[in-house]
N, CA, C and O of each residue as an XYZ file, in Angstrom:
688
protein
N      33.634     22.362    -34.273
C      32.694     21.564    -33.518
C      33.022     20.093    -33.775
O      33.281     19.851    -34.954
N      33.071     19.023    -32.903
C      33.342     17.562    -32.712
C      32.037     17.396    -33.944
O      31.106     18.039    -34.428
N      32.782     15.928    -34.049
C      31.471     15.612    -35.508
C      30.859     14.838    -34.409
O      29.674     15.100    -34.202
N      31.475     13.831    -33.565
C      30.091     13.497    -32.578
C      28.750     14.401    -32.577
O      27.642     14.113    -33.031
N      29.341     16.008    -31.694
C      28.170     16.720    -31.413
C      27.370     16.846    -32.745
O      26.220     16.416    -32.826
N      28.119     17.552    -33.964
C      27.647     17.524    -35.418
C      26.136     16.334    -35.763
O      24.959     16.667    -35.909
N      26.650     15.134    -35.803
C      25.825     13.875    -35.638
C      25.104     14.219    -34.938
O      24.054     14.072    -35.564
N      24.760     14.765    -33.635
C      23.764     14.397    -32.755
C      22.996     15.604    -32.770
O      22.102     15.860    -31.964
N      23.387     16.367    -33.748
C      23.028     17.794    -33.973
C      21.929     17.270    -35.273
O      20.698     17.292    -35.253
N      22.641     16.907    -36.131
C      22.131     16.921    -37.421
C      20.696     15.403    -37.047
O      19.684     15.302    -37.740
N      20.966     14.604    -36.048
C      20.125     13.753    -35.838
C      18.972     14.284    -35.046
O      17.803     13.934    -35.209
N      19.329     15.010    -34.322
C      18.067     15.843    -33.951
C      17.370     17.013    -34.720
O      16.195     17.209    -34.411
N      17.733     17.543    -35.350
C      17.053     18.194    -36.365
C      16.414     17.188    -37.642
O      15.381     17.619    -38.155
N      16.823     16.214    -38.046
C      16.194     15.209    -38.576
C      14.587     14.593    -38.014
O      13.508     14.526    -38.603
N      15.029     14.174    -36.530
C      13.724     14.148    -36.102
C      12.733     15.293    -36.391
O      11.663     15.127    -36.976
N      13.165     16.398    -35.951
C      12.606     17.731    -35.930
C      11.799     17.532    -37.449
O      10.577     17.411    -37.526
N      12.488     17.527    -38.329
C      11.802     16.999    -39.665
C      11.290     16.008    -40.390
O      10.991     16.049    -41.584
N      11.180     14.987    -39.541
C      10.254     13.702    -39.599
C       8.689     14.335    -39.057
O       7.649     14.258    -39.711
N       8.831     14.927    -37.782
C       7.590     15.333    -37.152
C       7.057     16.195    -37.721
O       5.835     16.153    -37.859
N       7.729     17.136    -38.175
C       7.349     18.273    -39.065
C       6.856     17.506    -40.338
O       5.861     18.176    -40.615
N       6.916     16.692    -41.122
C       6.240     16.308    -41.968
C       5.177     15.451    -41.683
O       4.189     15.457    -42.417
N       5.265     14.558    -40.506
C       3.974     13.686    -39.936
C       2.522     15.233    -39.591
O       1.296     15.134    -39.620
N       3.380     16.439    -39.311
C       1.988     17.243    -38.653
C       1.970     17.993    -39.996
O       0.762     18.096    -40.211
N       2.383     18.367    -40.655
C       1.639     18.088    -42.266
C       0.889     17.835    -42.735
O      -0.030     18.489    -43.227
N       1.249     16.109    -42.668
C       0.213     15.175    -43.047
C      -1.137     15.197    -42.563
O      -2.192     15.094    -43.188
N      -0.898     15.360    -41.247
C      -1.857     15.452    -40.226
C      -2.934     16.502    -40.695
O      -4.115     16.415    -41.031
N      -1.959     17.610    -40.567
C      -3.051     18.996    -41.080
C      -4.007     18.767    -41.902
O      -5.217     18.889    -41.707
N      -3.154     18.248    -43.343
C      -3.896     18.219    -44.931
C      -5.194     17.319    -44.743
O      -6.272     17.678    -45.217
N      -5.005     15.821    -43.843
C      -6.013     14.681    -43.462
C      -7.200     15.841    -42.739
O      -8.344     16.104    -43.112
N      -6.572     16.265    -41.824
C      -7.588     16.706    -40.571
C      -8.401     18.343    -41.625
O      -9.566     18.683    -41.419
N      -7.778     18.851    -42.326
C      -8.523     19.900    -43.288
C      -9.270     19.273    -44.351
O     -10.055     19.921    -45.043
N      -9.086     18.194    -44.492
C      -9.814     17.823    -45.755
C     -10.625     17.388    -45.480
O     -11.632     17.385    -46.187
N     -10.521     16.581    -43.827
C     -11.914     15.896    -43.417
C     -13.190     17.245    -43.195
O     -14.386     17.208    -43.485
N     -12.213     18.594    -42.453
C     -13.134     19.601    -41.947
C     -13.616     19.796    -43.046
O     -14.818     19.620    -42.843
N     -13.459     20.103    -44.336
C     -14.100     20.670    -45.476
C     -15.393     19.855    -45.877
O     -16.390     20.384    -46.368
N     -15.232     18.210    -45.552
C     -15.856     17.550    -46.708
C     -17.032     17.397    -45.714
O     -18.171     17.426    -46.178
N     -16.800     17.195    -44.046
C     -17.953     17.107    -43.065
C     -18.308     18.869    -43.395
O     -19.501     18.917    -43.696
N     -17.890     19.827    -43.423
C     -19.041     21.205    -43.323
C     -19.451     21.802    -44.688
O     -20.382     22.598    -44.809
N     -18.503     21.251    -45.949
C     -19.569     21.329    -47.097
C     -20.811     20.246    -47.604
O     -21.939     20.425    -48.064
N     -19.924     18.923    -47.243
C     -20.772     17.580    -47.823
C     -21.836     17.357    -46.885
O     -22.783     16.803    -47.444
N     -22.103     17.665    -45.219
C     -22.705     17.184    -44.675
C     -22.952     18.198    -43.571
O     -22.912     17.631    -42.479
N     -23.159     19.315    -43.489
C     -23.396     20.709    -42.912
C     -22.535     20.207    -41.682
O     -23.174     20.436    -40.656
N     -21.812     19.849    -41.519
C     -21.496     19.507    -39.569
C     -19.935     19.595    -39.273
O     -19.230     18.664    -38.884
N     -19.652     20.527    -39.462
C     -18.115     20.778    -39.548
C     -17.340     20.396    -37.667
O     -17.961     20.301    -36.609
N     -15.805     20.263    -37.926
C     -15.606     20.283    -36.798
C     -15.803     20.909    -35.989
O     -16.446     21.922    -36.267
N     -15.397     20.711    -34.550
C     -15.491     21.784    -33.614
C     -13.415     22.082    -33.042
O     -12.803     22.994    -32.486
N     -13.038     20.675    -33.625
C     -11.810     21.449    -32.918
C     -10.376     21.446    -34.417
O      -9.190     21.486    -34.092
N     -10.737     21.401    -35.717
C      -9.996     21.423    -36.679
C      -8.824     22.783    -36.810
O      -7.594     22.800    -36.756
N      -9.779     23.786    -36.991
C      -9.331     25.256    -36.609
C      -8.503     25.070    -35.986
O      -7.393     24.854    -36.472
N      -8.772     25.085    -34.408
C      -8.085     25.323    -33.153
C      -6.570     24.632    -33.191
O      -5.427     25.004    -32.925
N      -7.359     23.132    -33.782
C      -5.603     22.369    -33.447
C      -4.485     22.625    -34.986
O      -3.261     22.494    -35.000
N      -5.260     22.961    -36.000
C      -4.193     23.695    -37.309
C      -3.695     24.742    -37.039
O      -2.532     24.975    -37.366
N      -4.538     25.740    -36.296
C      -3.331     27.182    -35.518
C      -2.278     26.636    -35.207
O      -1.222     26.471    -35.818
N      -2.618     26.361    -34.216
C      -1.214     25.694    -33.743
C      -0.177     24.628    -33.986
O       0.945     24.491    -33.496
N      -1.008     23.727    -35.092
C       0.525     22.912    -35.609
C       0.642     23.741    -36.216
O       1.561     24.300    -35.619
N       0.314     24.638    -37.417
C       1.114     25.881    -37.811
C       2.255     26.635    -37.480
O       3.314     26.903    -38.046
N       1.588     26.972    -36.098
C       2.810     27.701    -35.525
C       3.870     26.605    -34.825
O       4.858     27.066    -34.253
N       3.664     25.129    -34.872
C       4.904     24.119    -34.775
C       5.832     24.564    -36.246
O       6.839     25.265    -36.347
N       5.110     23.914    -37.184
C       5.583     24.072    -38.167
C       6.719     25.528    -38.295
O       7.932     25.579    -38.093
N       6.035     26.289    -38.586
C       7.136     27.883    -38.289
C       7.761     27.656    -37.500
O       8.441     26.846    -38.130
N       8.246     27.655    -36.427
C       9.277     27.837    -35.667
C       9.865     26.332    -35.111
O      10.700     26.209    -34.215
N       9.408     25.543    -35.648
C       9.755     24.143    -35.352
C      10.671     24.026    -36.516
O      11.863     23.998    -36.213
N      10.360     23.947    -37.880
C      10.928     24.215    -38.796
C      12.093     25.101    -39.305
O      12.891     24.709    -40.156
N      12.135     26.356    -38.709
C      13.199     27.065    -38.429
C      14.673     26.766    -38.399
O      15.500     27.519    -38.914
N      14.952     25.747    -37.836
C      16.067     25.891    -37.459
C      16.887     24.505    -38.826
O      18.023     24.555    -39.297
N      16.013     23.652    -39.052
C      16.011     22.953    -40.139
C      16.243     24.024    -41.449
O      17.274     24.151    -42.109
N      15.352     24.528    -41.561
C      15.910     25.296    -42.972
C      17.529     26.000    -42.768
O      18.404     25.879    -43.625
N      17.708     26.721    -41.507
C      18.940     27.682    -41.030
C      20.006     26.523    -41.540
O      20.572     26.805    -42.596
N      20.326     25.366    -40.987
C      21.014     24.357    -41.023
C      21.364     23.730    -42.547
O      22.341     23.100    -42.954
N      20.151     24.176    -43.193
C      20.501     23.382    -45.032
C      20.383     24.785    -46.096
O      20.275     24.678    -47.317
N      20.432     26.216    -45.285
C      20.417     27.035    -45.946
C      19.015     27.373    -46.832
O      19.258     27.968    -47.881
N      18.066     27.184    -46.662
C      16.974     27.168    -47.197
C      16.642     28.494    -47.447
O      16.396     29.016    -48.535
N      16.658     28.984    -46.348
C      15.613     30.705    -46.213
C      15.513     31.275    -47.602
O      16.256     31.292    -48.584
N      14.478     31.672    -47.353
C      15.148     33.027    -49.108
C      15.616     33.926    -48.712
O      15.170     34.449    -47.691
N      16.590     34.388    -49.316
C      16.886     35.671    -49.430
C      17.606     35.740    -50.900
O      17.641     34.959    -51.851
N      18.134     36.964    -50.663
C      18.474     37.793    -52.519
C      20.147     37.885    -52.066
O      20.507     38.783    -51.306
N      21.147     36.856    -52.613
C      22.355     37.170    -52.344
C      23.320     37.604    -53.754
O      24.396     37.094    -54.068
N      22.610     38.649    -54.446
C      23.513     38.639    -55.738
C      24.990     39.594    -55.491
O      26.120     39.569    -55.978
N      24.194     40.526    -54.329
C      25.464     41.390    -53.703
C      26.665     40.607    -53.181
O      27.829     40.943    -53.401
N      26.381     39.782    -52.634
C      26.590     39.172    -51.453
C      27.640     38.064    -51.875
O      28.650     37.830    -51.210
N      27.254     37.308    -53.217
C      27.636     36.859    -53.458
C      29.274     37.892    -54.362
O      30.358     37.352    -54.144
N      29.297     38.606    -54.840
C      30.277     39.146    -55.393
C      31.083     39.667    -54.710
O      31.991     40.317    -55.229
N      30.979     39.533    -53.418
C      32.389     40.009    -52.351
C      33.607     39.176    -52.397
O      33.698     38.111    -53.007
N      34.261     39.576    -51.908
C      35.314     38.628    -51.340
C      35.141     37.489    -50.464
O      33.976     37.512    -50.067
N      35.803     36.452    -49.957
C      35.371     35.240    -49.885
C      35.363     35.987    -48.378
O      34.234     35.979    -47.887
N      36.509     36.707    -47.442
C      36.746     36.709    -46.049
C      35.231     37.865    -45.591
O      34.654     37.723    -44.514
N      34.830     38.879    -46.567
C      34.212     39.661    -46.205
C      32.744     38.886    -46.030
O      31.882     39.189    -45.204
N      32.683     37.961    -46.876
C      31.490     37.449    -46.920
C      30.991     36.339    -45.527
O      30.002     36.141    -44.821
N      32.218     35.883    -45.683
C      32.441     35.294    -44.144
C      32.475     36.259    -42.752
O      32.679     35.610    -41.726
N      32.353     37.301    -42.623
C      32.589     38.431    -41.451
C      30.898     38.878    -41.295
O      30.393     39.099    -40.194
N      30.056     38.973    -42.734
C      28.970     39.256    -42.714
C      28.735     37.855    -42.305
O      28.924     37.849    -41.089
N      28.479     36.892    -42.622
C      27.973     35.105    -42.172
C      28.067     35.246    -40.397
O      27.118     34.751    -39.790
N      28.912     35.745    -39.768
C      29.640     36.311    -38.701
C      28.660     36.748    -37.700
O      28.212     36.000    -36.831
N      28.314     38.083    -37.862
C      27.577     39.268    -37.475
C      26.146     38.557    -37.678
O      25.312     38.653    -36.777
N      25.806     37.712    -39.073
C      24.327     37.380    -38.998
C      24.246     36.490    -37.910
O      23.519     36.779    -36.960
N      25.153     35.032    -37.929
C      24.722     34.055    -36.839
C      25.204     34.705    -35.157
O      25.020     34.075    -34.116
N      25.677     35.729    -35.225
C      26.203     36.800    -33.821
C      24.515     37.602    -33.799
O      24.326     37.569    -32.583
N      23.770     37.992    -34.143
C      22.772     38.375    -33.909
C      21.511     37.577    -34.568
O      20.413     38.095    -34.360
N      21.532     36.716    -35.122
C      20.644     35.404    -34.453
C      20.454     34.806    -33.149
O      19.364     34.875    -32.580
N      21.477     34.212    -32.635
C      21.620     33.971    -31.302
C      20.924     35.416    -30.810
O      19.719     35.476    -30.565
N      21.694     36.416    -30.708
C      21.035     37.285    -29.637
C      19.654     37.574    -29.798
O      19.016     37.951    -28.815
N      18.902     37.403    -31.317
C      17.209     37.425    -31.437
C      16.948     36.348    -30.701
O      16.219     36.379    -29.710
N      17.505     35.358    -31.121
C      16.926     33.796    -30.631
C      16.560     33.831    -29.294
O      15.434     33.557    -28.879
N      17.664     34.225    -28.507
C      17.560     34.317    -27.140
C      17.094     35.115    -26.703
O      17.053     34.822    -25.508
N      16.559     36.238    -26.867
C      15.688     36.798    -26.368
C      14.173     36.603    -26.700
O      13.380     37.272    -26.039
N      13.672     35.724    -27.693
C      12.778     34.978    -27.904
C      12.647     33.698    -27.230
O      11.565     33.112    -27.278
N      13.710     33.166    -26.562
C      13.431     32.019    -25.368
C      13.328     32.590    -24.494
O      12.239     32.607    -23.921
N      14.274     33.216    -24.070
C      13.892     33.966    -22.919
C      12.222     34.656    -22.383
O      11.660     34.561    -21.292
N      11.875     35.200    -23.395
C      10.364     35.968    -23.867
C       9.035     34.403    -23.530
O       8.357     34.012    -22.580
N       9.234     34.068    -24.669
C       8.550     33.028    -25.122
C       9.000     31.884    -23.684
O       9.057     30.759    -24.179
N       9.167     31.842    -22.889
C       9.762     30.792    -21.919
C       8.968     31.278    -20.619
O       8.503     30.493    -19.793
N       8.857     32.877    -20.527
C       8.141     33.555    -19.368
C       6.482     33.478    -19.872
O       5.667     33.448    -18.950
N       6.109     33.455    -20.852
C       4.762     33.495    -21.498
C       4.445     32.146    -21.099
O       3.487     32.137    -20.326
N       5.099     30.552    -21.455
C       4.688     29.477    -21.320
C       4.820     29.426    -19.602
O       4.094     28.624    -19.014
N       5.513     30.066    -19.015
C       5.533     29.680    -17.567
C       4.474     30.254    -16.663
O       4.042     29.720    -15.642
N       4.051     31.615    -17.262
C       2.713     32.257    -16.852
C       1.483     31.132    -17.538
O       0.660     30.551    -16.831
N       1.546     31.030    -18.587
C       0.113     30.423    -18.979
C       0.121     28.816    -18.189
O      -0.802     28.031    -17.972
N       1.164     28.767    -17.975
C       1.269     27.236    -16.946
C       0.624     27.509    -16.276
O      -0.516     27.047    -16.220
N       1.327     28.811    -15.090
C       1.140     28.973    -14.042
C      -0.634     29.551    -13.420
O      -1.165     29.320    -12.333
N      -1.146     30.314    -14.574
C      -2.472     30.503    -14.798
C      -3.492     30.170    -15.384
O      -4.439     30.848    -15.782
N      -3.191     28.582    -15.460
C      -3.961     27.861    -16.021
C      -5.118     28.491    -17.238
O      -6.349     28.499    -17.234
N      -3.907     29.099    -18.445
C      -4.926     29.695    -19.098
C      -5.188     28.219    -20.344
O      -4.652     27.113    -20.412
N      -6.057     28.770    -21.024
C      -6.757     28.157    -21.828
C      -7.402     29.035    -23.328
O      -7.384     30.241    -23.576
N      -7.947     27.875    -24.143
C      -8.033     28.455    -25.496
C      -9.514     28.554    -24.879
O      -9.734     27.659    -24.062
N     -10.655     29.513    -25.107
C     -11.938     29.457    -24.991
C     -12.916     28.777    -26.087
O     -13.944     29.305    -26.510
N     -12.442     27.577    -26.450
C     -13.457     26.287    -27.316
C     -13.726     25.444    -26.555
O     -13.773     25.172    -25.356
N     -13.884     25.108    -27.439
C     -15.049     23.594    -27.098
C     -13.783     22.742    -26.627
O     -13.879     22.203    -25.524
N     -12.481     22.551    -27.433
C     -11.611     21.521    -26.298
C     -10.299     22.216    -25.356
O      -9.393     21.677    -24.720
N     -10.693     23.814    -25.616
C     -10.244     24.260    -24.192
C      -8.472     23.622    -23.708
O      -8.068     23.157    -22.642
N      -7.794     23.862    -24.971
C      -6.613     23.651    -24.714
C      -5.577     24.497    -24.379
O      -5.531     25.623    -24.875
N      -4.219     23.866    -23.124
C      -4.205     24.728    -22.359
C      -2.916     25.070    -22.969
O      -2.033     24.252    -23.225
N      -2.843     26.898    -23.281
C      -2.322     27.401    -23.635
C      -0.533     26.948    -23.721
O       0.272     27.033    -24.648
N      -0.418     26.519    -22.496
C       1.128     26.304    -22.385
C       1.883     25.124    -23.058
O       2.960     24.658    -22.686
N       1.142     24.729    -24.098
C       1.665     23.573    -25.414
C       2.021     24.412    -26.334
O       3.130     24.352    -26.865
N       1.035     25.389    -26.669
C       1.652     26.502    -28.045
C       2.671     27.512    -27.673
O       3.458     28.124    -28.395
N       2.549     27.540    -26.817
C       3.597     29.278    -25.661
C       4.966     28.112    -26.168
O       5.932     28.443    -26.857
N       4.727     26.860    -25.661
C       6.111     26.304    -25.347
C       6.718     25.928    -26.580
O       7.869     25.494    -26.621
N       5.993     26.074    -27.595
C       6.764     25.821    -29.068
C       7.439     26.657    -29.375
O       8.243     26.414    -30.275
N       7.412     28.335    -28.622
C       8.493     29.120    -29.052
C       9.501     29.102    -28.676
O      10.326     29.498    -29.499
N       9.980     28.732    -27.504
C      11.704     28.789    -26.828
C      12.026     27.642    -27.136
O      13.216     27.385    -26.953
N      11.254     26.660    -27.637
C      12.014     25.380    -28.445
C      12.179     25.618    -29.570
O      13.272     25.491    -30.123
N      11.343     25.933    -30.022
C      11.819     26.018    -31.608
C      12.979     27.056    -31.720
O      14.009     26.741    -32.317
N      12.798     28.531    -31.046
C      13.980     29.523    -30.892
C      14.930     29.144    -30.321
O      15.932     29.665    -30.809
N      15.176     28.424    -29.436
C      16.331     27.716    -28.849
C      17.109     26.476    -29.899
O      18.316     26.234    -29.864
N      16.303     25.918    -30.634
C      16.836     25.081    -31.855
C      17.459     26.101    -32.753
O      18.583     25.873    -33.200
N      16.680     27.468    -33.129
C      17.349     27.522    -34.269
C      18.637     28.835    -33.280
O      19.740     28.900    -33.823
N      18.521     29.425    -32.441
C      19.740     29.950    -32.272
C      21.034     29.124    -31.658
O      22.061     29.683    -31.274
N      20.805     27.687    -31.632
C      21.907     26.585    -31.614
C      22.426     26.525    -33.144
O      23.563     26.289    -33.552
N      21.195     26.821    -33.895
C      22.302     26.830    -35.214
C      22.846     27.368    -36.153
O      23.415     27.034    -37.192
N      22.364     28.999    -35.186
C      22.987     30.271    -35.649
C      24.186     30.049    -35.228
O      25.049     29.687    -36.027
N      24.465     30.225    -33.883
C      25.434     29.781    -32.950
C      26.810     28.985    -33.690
O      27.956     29.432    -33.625
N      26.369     27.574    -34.475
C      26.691     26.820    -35.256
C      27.674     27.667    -36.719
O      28.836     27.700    -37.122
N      26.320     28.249    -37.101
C      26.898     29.133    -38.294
C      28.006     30.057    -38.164
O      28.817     30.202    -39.079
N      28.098     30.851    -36.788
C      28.653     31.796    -36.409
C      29.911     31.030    -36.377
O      30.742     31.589    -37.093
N      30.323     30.066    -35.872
C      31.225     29.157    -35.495
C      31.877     28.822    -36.695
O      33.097     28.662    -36.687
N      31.170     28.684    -37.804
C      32.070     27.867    -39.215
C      32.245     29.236    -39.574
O      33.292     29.335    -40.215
N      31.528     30.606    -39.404
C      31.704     31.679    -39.963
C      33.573     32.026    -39.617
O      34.490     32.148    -40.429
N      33.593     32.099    -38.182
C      34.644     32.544    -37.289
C      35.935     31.564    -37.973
O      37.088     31.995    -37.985
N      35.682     30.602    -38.368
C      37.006     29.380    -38.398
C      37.461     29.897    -39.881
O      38.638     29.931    -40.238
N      36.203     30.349    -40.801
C      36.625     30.837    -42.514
C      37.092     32.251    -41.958
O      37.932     32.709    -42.733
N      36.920     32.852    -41.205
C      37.628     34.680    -41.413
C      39.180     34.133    -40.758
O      40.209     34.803    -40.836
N      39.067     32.580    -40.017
C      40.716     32.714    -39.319
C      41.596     31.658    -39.982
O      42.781     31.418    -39.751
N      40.603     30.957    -41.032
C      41.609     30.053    -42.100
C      41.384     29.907    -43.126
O      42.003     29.161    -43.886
N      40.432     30.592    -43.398
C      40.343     30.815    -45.688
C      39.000     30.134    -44.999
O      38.801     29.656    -43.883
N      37.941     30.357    -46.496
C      36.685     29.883    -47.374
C      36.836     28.185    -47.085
O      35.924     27.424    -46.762
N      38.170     27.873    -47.290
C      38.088     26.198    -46.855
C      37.778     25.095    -46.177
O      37.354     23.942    -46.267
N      38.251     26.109    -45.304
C      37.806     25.668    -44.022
C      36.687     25.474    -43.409
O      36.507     24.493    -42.689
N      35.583     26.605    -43.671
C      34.250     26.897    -43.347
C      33.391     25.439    -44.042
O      32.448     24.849    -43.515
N      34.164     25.060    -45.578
C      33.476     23.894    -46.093
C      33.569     23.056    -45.676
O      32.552     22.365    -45.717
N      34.394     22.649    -45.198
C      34.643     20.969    -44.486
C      33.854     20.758    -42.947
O      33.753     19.671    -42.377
N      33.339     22.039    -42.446
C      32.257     22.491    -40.855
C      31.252     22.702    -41.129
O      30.337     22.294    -40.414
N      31.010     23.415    -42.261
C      29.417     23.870    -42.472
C      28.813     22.245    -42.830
O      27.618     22.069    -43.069
């Protein structure tokens, strides 16, 4: 991959994680206020709930593709790690080869859901009655971010099974 695209890759997922920490912030402010108005002063919000669901679910799948990119996820690689360098790279392979294909069928999915709730003007049933197709649409973005960087992975995977472990370091 061109380091241009790389740069403009890694600069947009940066944003991705600027915002992701501003709706954070946001959350912790906007929960702490709900707590202190419905324990300190019986009168809790009416729309705190409603709008933390859903930066939540920014967060998850907004976030996604940021962790994929710096290796974050957990998982348990003690097996994994004791292979051979090419085998381990063939599995790296097959995972970002069926990422993409989850991913995309989660935009795909998630893309017909936001275009119906557009299209049917649905809505959350509260008090601020927000319209569904802001949260629908956080999934084929966020899934479309992170199977760009499965995609990505698959790519440094493919270059280490066709020129050594070395190679994969100087792309990943």
């Amino acid at each position: 991959m061109t380091a241009t695209a790389m740069r403009s890759w890694d600069g947009l997922l940066a944003v991705l994680r600027w915002t992701s920490m501003a709706v954070l912030a946001f959350m912790m402010a906007s929960i702490c206020y709900d707590a202190i108005m419905r324990y300190a002063f019986s009168a809790p919000t009416s729309w705190s709930l409603e709008i933390n669901s859903f930066l939540l679910v920014y967060l998850a799948v907004i976030g996604a593709a940021e962790a994929q990119r710096h290796d974050a996820h957990i998982r348990i690689t003690y097996f994994k790690d004791r292979l051979p360098p090419r085998v381990r790279a063939g599995i790296d392979l097959a995972t970002g080869v069926l990422g993409v294909v989850f991913c995309t069928i989660l935009v795909w999915r998630g893309g017909i859901m936001a275009l119906q709730a557009f299209e049917f003007g649905e809505r959350v049933s509260s008090s601020l009655g927000t319209p569904m197709v802001y949260p629908y649409a956080l999934l084929p973005i966020g899934f479309a971010a992170l199977g760009l960087q499965f995609l990505i992975d698959a790519a440094c995977a493919l270059m280490a099974l066709r020129h050594g472990p070395d190679e994969e370091a100087s792309h990943g």
